[in-house]
N, C-alpha and C positions, 0 to 999 in steps of 0.2 A: 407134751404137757403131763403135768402126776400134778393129784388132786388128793392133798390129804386133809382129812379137819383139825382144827385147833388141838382138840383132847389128844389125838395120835401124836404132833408133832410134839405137846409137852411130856409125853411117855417118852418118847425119844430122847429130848434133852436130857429128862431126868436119867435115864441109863449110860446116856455120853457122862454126865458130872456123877453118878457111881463109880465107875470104871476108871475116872481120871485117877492118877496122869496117864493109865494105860489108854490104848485104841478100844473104844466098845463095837460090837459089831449086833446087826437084825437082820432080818426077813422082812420086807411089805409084802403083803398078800392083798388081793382085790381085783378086781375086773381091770379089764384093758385102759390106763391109764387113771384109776382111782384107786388111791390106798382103803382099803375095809379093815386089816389088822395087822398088828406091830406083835412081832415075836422077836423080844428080846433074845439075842443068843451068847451065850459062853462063848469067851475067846480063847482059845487052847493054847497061844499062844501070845499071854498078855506082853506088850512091849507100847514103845513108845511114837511106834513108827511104822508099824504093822499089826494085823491081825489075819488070825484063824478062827474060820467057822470050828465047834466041834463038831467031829464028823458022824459021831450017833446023833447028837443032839438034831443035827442038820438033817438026817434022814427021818429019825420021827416028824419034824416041822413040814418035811416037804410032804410025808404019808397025811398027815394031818391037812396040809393044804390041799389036796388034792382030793381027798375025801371031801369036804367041806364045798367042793364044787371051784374053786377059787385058783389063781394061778400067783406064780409072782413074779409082781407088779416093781421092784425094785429089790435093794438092797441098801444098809444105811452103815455105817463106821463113823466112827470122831477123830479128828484130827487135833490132838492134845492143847496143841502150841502152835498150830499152823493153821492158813487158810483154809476155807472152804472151797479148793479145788482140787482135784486129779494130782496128786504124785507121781512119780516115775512108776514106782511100786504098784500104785493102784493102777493107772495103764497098763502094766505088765500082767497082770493077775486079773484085767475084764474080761473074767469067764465066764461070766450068768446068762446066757442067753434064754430069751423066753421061750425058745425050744422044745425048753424041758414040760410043756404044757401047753398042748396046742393052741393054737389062734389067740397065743398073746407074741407082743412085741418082746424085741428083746429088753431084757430088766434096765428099770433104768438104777443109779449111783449116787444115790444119797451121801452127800459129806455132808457131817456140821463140826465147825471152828467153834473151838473153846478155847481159842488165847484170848478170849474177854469171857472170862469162866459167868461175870454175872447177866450176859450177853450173849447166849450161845447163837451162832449162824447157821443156817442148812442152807445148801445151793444142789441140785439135781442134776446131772449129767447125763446123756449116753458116752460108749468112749465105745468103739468097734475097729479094730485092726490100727489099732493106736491113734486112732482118730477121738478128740475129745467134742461134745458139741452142748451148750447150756440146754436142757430141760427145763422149759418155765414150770415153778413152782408154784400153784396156785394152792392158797391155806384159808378153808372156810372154816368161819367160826362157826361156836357152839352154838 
């Protein structure tokens, strides 16, 4: 389960429909299974079909997350014109493991679908050794 509230997940959309038609990419940060903050990130590799963290950008986020006491809780991308599920690509490339920040889980895989741009979708994931598996999204209001 990943717990984000209302205000976080409309930060999110609004960074997926900047970024359109490219892929956006973020950070969740927060306690084991709660979103607490959204760090939008530069895609170094703006396309249609993939993205890239920047790699300083990414290393100040994670100094900063860890400073802050917080670990992270996922990670978020847009899928332009596609579902809200796991790609091939995104399988390939499920590297985040919570790991990197003791006594959390591994991160979970925020998709949100904008091929209904006035309509965005986020669906949660884990994906582990090419295995995909739904993460219920629960979204509390403000």
């Amino acid at each position: 389960m990943l717990i984000i509230n209302e205000d976080d997940l409309q930060t999110i959309f609004a960074n997926c429909s900047r970024e359109y038609p490219n892929e956006a990419c973020g950070i969740l940060a927060g306690s084991p299974g709660v979103v607490e903050q959204v760090y939008a990130m530069t895609n170094a590799r703006p396309g249609l079909a993939s993205y890239e963290m920047d790699p300083e950008e990414q290393f100040r986020v994670m100094k900063a997350i860890r400073r802050s006491g917080l670990g992270i809780v996922g990670i978020y991308h847009s899928h332009p014109s596609g579902p809200a599920y796991p790609s091939g690509i995104d399988v390939e490339r499920a590297y985040w493991p919570g790991t990197l920040f003791p006594n959390f889980p591994d991160a979970a895989y925020m998709i949100v679908s904008l091929a209904h741009p006035s309509n965005p979708a986020a669906r949660t994931f884990a994906i582990s050794d090419g295995q995909i598996s739904e993460v219920e999204l629960i979204v509390r209001q403000a």
